[in-house]
Every structure is written in structure tokens, then in C-alpha cells.
DOVOMAR-188994 format. One record per residue (C-alpha): residue in one letter; x, y, z. Coordinates in steps of 0.001 Angstrom, whole numbers, plus 524288, in hexadecimal, padded with zeros to 5 digits. Each point is the difference from the previous one (the first is absolute). Layout:
# DOVOMAR-188994
aXYZ/...
This chain:
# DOVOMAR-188994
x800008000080000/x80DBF8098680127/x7FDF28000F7F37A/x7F439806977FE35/x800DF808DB80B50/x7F60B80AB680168/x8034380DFC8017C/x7F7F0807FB80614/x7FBA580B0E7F5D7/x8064080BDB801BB/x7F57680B327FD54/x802DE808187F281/x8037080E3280286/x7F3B8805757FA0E/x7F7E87F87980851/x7FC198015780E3C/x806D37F92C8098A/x7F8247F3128072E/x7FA99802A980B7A/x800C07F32C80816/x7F5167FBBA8081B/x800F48028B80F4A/x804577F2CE807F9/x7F6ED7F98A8077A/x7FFB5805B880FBC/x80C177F8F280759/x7F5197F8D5808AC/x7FC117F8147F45D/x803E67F40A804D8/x8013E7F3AD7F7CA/x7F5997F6A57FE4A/x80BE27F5A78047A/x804CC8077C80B51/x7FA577F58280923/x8032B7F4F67F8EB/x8088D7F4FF804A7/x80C79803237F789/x8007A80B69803D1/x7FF097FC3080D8D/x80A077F8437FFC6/x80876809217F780/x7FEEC809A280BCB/x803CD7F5FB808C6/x80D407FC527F7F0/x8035D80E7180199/x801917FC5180FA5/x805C27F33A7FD40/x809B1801887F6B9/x808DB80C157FF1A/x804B97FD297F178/x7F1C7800207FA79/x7FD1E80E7C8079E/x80C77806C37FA9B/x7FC197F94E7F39C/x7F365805868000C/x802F580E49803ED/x80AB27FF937F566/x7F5DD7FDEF7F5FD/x7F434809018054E/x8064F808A280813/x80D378035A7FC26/x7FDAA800187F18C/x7F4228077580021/x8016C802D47F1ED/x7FE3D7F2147FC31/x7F23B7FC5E7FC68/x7F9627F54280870/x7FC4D7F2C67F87B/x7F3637FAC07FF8D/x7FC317FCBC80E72/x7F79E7F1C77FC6C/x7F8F97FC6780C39/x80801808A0808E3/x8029380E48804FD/x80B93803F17FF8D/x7FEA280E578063E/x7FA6E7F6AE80C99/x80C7D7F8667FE75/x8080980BA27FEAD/x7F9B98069580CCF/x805CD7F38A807F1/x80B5D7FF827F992/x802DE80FFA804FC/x7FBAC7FC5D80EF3/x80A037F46680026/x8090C807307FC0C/x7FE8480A5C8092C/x7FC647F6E880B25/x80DD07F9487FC21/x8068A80C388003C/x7FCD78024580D30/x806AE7F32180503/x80940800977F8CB/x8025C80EA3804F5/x800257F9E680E23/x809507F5967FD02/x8098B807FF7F6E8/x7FF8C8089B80D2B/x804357F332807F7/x80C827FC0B7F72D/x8048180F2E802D6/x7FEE97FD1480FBA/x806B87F4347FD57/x80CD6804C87F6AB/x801B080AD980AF7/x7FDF67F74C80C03/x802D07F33F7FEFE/x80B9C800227F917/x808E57F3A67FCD9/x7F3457F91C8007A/x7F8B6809467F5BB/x809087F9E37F501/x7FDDC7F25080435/x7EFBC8016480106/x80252807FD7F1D0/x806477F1817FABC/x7F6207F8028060B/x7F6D6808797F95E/x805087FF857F1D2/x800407F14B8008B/x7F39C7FD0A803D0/x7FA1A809A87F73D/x808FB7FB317F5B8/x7FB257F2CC8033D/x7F12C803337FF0F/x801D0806737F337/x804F07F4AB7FCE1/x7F57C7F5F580379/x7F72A809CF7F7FA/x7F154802B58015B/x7FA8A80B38804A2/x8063080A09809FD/x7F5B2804FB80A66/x7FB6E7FD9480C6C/x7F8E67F3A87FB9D/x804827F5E07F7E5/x7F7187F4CF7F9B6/x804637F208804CC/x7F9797F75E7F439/x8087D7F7B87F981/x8065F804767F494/x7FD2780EF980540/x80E74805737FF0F/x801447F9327F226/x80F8C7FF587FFCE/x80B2E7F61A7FB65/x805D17F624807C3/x80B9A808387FFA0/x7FB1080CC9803CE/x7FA4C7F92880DC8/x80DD07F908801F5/x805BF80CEB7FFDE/x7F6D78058380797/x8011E7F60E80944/x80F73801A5800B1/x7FD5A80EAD80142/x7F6A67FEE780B68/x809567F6EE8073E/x80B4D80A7C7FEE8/x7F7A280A7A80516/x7FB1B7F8AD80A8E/x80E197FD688050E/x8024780DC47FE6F/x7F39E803C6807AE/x804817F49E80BC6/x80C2F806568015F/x7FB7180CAB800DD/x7F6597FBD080A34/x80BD47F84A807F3/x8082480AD07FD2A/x7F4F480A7B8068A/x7F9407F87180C3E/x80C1D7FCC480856/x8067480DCE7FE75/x7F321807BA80310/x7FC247F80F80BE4/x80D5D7FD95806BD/x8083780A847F80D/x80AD57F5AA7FA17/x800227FC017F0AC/x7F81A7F30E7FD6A/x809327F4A37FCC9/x7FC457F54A7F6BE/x805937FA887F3DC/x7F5DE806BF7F75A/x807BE80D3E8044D/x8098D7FCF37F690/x7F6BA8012E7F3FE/x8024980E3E80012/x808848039280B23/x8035980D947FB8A/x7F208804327FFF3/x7FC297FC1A80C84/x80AD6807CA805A7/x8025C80C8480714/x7F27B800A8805AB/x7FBD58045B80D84/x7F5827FA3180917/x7F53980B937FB84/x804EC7FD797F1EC/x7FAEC7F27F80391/x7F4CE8033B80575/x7FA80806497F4C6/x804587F6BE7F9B1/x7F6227F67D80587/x7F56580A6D801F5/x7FF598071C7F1AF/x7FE697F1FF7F891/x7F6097FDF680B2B/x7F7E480D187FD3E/x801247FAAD7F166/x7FA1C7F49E8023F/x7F4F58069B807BF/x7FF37809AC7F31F/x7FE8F7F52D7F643/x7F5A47F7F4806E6/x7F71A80C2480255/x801D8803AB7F10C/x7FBC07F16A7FDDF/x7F41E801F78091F/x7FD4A80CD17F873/x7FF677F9E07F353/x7F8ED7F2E3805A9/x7F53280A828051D/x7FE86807517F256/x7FDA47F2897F8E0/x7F52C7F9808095B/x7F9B080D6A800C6/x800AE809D87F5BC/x801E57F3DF7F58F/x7F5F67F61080636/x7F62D7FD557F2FB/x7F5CB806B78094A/x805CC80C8480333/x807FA8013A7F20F/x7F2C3800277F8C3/x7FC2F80B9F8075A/x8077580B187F756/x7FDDF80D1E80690/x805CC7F85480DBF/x80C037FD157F899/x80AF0808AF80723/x807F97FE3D7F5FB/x7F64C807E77F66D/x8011380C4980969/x80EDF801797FD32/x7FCF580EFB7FCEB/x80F107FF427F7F2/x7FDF880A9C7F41C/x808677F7937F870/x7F8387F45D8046E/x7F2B3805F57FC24/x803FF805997F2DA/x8057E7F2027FD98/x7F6377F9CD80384/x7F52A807BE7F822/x809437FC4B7F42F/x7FFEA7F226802E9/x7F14E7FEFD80200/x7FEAE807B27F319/x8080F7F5FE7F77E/x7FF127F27B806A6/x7F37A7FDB17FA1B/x7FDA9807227F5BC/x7FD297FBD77F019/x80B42809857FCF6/x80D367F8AE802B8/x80C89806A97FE1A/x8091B7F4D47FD57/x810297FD197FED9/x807027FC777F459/x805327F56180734/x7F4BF7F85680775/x7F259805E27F8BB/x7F7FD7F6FB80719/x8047D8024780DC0/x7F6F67FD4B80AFD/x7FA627F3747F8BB/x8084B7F7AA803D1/x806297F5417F941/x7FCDF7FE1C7F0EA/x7FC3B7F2F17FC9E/x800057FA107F1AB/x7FD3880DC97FA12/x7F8A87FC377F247/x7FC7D8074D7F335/x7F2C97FA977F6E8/x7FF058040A7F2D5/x7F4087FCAE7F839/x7FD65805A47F174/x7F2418079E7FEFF/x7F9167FB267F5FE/x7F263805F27FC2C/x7F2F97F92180365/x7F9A87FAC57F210/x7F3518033F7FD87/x7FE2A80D2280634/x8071380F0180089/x80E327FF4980795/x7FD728071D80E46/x80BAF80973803AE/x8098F7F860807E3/x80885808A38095F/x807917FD0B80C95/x7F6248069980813/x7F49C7F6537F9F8/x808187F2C7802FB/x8020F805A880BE0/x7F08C8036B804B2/x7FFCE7F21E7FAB5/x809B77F9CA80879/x7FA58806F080C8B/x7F51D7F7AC80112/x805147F3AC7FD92/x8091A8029B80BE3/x7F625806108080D/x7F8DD7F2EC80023/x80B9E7F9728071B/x7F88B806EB80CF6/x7F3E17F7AC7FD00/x8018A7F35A8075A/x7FCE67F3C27FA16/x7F8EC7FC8C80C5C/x7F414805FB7FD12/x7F3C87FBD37FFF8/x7FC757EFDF801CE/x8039D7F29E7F722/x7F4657F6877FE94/x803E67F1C67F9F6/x7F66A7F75A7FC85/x803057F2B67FB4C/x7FC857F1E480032/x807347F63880891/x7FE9D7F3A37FDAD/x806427F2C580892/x802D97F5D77F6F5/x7FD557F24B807A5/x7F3D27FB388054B/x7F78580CBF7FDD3/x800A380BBC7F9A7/x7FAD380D5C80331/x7FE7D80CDE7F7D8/x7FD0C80CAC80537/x803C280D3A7FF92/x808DE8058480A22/x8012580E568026A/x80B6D8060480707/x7FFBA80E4580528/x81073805587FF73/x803818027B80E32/x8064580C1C7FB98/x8037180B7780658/x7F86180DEB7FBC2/x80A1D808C27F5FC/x8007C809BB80CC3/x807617F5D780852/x808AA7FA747F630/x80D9380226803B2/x804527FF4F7F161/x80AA780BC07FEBF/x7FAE7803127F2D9/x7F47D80658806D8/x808BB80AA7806FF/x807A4801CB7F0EB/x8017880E477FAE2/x800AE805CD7F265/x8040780CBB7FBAF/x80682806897F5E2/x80F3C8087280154/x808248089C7F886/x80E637FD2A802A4/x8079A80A947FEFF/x81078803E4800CF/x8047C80C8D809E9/x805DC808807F61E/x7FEA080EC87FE24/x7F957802EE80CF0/x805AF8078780B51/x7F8F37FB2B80B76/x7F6AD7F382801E5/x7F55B80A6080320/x7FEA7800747F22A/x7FBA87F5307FC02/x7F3157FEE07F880/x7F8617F71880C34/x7F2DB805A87FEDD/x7F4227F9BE7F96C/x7FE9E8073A7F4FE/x80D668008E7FCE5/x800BE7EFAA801B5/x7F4558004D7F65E/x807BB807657F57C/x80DF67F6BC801B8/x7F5F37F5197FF1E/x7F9E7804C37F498/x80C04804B07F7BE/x8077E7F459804E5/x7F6267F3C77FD97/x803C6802CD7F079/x80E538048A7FF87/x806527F29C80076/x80A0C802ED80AE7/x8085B80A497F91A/x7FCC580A908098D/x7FAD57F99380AB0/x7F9477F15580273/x7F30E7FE0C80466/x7FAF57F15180616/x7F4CE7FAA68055E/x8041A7FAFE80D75/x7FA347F457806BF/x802157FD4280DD1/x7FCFB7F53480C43/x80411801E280C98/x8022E7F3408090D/x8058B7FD6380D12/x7FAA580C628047A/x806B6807C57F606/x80CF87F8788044D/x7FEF47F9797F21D/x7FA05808097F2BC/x800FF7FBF67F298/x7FF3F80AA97F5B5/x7FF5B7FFF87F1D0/x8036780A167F61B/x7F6B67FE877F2FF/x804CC808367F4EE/x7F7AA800A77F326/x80467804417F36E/x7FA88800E17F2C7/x808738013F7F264/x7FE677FC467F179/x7F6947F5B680266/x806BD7FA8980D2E/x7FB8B8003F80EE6/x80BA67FF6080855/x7FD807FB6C80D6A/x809C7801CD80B0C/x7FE757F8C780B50/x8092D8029680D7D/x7FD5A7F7C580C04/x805778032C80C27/x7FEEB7FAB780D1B/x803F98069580D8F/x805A87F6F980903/x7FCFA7FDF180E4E/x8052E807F38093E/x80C567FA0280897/x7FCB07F75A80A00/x807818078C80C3D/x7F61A809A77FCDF/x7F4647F70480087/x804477FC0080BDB/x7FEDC80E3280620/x7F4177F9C1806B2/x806757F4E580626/x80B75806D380440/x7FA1B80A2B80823/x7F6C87F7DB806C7/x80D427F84180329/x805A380A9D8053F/x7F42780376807C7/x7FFA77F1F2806B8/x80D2B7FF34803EC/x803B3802A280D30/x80B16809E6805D4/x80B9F7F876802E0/x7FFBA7FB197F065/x7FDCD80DDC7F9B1/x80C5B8036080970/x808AD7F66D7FB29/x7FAB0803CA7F237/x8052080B79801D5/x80C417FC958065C/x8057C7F7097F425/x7FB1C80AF87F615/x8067C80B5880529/x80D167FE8F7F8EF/x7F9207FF957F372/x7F55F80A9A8026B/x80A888083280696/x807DC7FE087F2D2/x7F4D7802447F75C/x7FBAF80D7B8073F/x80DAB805017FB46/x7FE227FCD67F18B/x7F16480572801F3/x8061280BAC8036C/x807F2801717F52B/x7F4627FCC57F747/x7F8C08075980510/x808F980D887FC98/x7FE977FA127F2AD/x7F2ED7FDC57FFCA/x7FECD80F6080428/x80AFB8053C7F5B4/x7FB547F9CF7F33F/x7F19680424803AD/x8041180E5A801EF/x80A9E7FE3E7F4FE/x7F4B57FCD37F6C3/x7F78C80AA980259/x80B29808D57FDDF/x802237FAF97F315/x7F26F801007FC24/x801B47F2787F753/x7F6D37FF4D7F3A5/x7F4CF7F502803DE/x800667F2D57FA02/x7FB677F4078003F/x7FE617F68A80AEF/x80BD77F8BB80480/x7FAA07F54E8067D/x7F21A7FC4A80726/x7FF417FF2180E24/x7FB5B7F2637FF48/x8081E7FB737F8D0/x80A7B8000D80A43/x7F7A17F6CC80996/x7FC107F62F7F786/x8042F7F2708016B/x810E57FE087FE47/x7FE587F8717F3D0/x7F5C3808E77F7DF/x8069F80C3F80636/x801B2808197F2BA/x7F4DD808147FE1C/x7F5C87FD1480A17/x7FEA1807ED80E3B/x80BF4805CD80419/x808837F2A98011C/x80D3C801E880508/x7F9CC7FAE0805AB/x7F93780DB67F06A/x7FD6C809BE80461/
């Protein structure tokens, strides 16, 4: 389809210049904002720290990128969670960066050797893979790496571990009777443990302490926000959603962008991936037939838009279940033996009424878009969104043939509580006594499984008991510790190349990727919900 891009039309100098049609009030929420995926798309923002920076780098940072068709989602709703993890991440991670600063001034010797315990074990869990927040999903097959990838990881958490035992040996005996701990493991890093006082190894023992009590709370914090504000109940309740109140002016205007485009006929596409936010293509097809006239009457003018008011109603019948109505049989049965008896035998099909068929044909939707390519505009403000102006892309584009832009009949069904959808592109074309039929399936995977399990991992959390949440915390304080310095760092990133983009006022484009595409399932992870599992 690069090839026959569309351009928007620039307006001629004589004429005056289009007047686009106001977007549609920011509280216009979409008709999927409740629905499962979504759900659970907010959810992965909690759960997995790669998927939210994935997702702001797509809707927030780049706001000049165009959002890709949002197909049984909302991804303004998705974006709204992503922005208060990040910002309820900053603020632990704020605390803790504030802890490894008490700790390089106080405790020193020891500061270096908790530092090395620290890099291994984080080291080690980016290793093992999967995803890094405060939960992790314990199915099997959840982390999804090699053989040698856990071997490493395995060697790595071993090494820290030694380090992290000889720190401890190193710190308990001097702070409670004031003379250097002796033991074997002291010779792992001699030179480090060195030189330190008995308040040096005090704080030692106290700062990793106050960590630990600062990573369990931030687990409780984010345990809280996913059995409340994400419980199915409370999530389908919109206006309660604190996340929507985030009164950001960045955030709103955003937002009002995103609810603009996501569902809209009129989809500005990338030379690259045209049919982003469908998912995966599957067996992508062209049918040509030759048109030959009908003998024995006057030839009726054959245009795209008359096969396609044709086609319409052939699909819309999908929706009508075959359930409907009653079978009667009658017959004759007859015993061959002794006797035999004839009669007529009528049976009444014990089927359910059309309304309670669970057939997802019944919930399938048709309509009709106008692809077109980002080119010539200077903000996505611009863009022609409105009714009318949808009716005249439709109208100029049914016939054009994809030179300037490519219209298609799109066909959708949503399963697995919009988890799943299946779309297909339909593309007719008339020429010289030929109809040209395009046909482009594509399917949107389900959504990863650690992310199902948002659910089952909270209520977890909320059954277990005291002592096991402290140990929890306890053996994931090296490696939260670790991470809240690389959070940090990313998040000074996050905050230049946001600013740095407005300040270079980029010329808008097409979307880069879709924001479910990064949460889909590891093996279809290419173009469905943000799977970097995308976005």
C-alpha cells in the first residue's frame, strides 16, 4: 500500500482554505473504555514498567504521531494509567534514590559492597527475563527465556548473594560489639568492606532496612490500585476513574487528540505498517473476475460504490443467527423383524432464540474508511475528522483506485471480550471490464497472560499474611533498590525528549506503533496491543 500512499490535498491558492470540523468534547469517552482489554491494558501499565514507558513514548512523548486505530480498546483510558504509574513510580523511586544518597555519605566501606550486591542481582533478574514490577506472573513458561539466559542468571544471583552475605557478616558484628566481622566470605571483597566505623555500620544495616520498608509499601500501593480502582466493578464506572481527573494540560490536549482519531473512518497511516492497529495479516488475497454483460436486457452501470451497496448486505446477514425459528422432521420409521410400524414423527429444534445465541457474528460491525498518509499538514488538528468532511474522502475516494488515497469496507468481530478481534479490509475496484477484489484479514492476538492474571495476583497478595509480604520484600530489595536508580535516570529522559520535542515543533506523522500491540501475546507481538511486551 507504500505504494499508493495518499496525500492529503493541499488547497489551491485561489481557493479558500478547509475549515476542519471541531473535535468531539474531551469527555467523549469510547464506547470500549470499559471493556476488558482495556482493563487489562491499564493494569499492565502497573505491572510491567517496559510496556508504560512504551506506551508514553508513543502517545505522550511523540504527540505529533497520529494514534492507530484503537479496535476494541481506548487508548486515551490506557494512556491516563500509564501517566499515574509513572508518577506514582516516581515518587518511590524519589524516596529510594534519596536512601542510596544517606547511604554513599554514611555508611561508607559498606555503600560499595551493598552497590555490588545490587548490580548482580539486578543483572541476574534481567537476566531470567519477564516483566520488571512489583508483581511478577508465576505460570509456567511466563519469563519465556533460553536455557542459557536462566543458567546465567542463576550464576549471577549466586555471586550477588555472596556479595550481599558478606556484607551482612561484614556489618552485624562491628555495629553491635564495635570490632570488624570475621569470616571467610570477608575475603570476597576485602578492600570494600574496609575503613568503616561502627555508625558507618549502623547505617549500614538501617538504610537497606528503611529500603526494604519503602519497597513493600510501594508493593502494597500498587496491590491497592489493582483490587480497587481496576476491580471489573469499579473500572466500568468512568467518571470514578482517578486516573481520568489527571487535570495535566498536556494530558488533556492529548487525550482529546487520541479520542478524536482512535476511532474514526479517517485513518492517517505510515508508509511502513498501513494497517497498524489490526493486528496480524493473515493470507491477504486478491479476486479478479471479468464483467461480462447480462444477455437479454440493457447493461446497468457498474461502479465500485454499486458492488459495494451490494456486498453490504450479504455481510450484514452474518448477524442473523441460524438459530432462528424451529426444525420440524417428519418421517416414517419402520423396524424390520416381526412388525412394522409407519408413522409420522415430528420433532420441535430445542434451539435457543437468535437473542441468546452467543454466535460472535451477532456482535460483527461494518463500516466504510478512507486511509489516508500525514503529509502537508502542520498539526494533527487539521485533519479532516468531521462528518461531512468523511462523507466527501468517502465519496471522492470509493472511485479513485488508490492513487490519492484508499478507501475499504472494514469488517470487524470482537471475541474474548475484545481481547481477540478479527478485521478485514475489502477493497473494490472496477477497470476495463474487471472487478478487482482485495481482501486483508487480520487478527489481534490475546493479550499476555501476566496481565490476565492481574486478577489472581492481587487477590494473592491480599490473602497473604505479614511475615511473607516481609520477607518479599526483604529478598527484592537489592533489585528494586537497583531498579529505582535506572528509573531515575529514565525518568530525566523521559522528561528531556518530551520537552525536547515540543521545542522542535516536529511535523505530525503517522503512527509508530499501537498501544496494543505491545501487550499482546510474545509470539504474535508485531502489530497487536503494545507488546514489548507493543506498545
Amino acid at each position: 500500500m507504500g505504494d499508493h500512499s495518499a496525500h492529503l490535498p493541499r488547497p489551491r491558492p485561489d481557493s479558500s482554505p478547509v475549515v476542519p470540523s471541531p473535535p468531539p468534547a474531551a469527555d467523549d469517552a469510547s464506547p470500549y473504555a470499559t471493556s476488558e482489554a482495556t482493563r487489562l491494558l491499564c493494569a499492565g501499565a502497573y505491572l510491567d514498567d517496559d510496556f508504560r514507558d512504551a506506551v508514553l513514548d508513543e502517545l505522550y512523548v511523540h504527540e505529533e504521531r497520529a494514534v492507530a486505530p484503537s479496535l476494541g480498546i481506548d487508548a486515551a483510558r490506557v494512556l491516563a494509567h500509564a501517566l499515574r504509574a509513572r508518577r506514582l513510580e516516581a515518587c518511590w523511586t524519589a524516596l529510594l534514590v534519596s536512601l542510596w544518597v544517606l547511604d554513599f555519605l554514611l555508611a561508607q566501606g559498606f555503600f560499595y559492597l551493598f552497590l555490588l550486591s545490587c548490580a548482580l542481582l539486578l543483572l541476574a533478574a534481567w537476566a531470567r527475563g519477564g516483566a520488571m514490577g512489583p508483581f511478577r506472573a508465576d505460570y509456567p513458561g511466563a519469563d519465556g527465556v533460553t536455557v542459557t539466559r536462566r543458567r546465567a542468571a542463576a550464576v549471577l544471583r549466586v555471586l550477588g548473594c555472596l556479595v550481599l552475605l558478606s556484607y551482612a557478616v561484614s556489618a552485624v558484628p562491628q555495629a553491635f560489639t564495635g570490632e570488624p566481622g570475621t569470616s571467610g566470605l570477608q575475603d570476597f571483597a576485602p578492600d570494600l568492606a574496609a575503613g568503616s566505623d561502627t555508625s558507618a555500620a549502623w547505617f549500614a544495616l538501617v538504610i537497606p532496612a528503611v529500603m526494604a520498608t519503602a519497597v513493600a509499601l510501594h508493593r502494597e500501593h500498587v496491590a491497592r490500585v489493582l483490587a480497587t480502582d481496576l476491580e471489573p466493578e469499579t473500572f466500568a464506572d468512568l467518571a470514578a476513574d482517578p486516573a481520568e481527573r489527571f487535570e495535566g494540560g498536556r494530558f488533556q490536549r492529548v487525550r482529546a487528540l487520541i479520542r478524536r482519531e482512535q476511532h474514526s473512518p479517517v485513518i492517517l497511516y505510515h508508509d511502513r505498517h498501513p494497517f497498524l492497529g489490526a493486528g496480524i495479516a493473515h493470507d491477504t488475497w486478491t479476486l479478479a473476475v471479468e464483467l461480462r454483460p447480462r444477455e437479454g436486457g440493457d447493461p446497468a452501470p457498474l461502479d465500485n460504490r454499486v458492488i459495494l451497496e451490494r456486498i453490504r448486505p450479504l455481510v450484514e446477514k452474518l448477524r442473523t443467527s441460524s438459530t432462528q425459528g424451529t426444525a420440524s422432521v417428519q418421517g416414517t420409521i419402520s423396524v424390520q423383524g416381526a412388525a412394522s410400524v409407519q408413522g409420522a414423527a415430528s420433532v420441535q429444534g430445542a434451539v435457543r432464540p437468535a437473542a441468546a445465541s452467543r454466535d460472535r457474528l451477532r456482535g460483527l460491525e461494518l463500516d466504510e474508511c478512507v486511509f489516508l498518509k500525514v503529509t502537508g499538514l502542520r498539526s494533527r488538528s487539521f485533519v479532516p475528522y468531521g462528518e461531512a468532511d468523511f462523507a466527501r474522502e468517502r465519496t471522492e475516494a470509493v472511485e479513485e483506485g488508490g492513487e490519492i488515497r484508499r478507501h475499504f469496507l472494514r469488517i470487524r468481530v470482537g471475541a474474548w471480550r475484545e481481547e481477540v478481534v478479527t478485521t478485514v479490509f475489502v477493497r473494490v475496484h472496477t477497470q476495463g471490464g474487471m472487478l478487482m477484489l482485495e481482501f486483508a484479514p487480520h487478527v489481534l492476538r490475546p493479550i499476555r497472560p501476566d496481565f490476565r492474571a492481574v486478577d489472581r495476583l492481587s487477590d494473592s497478595h491480599r490473602r497473604g499474611g505479614l511475615p511473607g509480604k516481609a520477607v518479599w520484600a526483604l529478598g527484592r530489595t537489592p533489585t528494586a533498590a537497583g531498579r529505582a536508580v535506572i528509573h531515575a535516570f529514565r525518568s530525566a529522559a523521559f522528561v528531556w525528549r518530551m520537552y525536547a520535542g515540543v521545542m522542535r515543533r516536529p511535523s505530525p506523522t503517522g503512527p509508530g506503533s499501537r498501544c496494543g500491540s505491545w501487550a499482546a501475546t510474545p509470539a504474535h507481538r508485531s502489530s497487536r496491543r503494545w507488546t514489548s511486551a507493543a506498545i
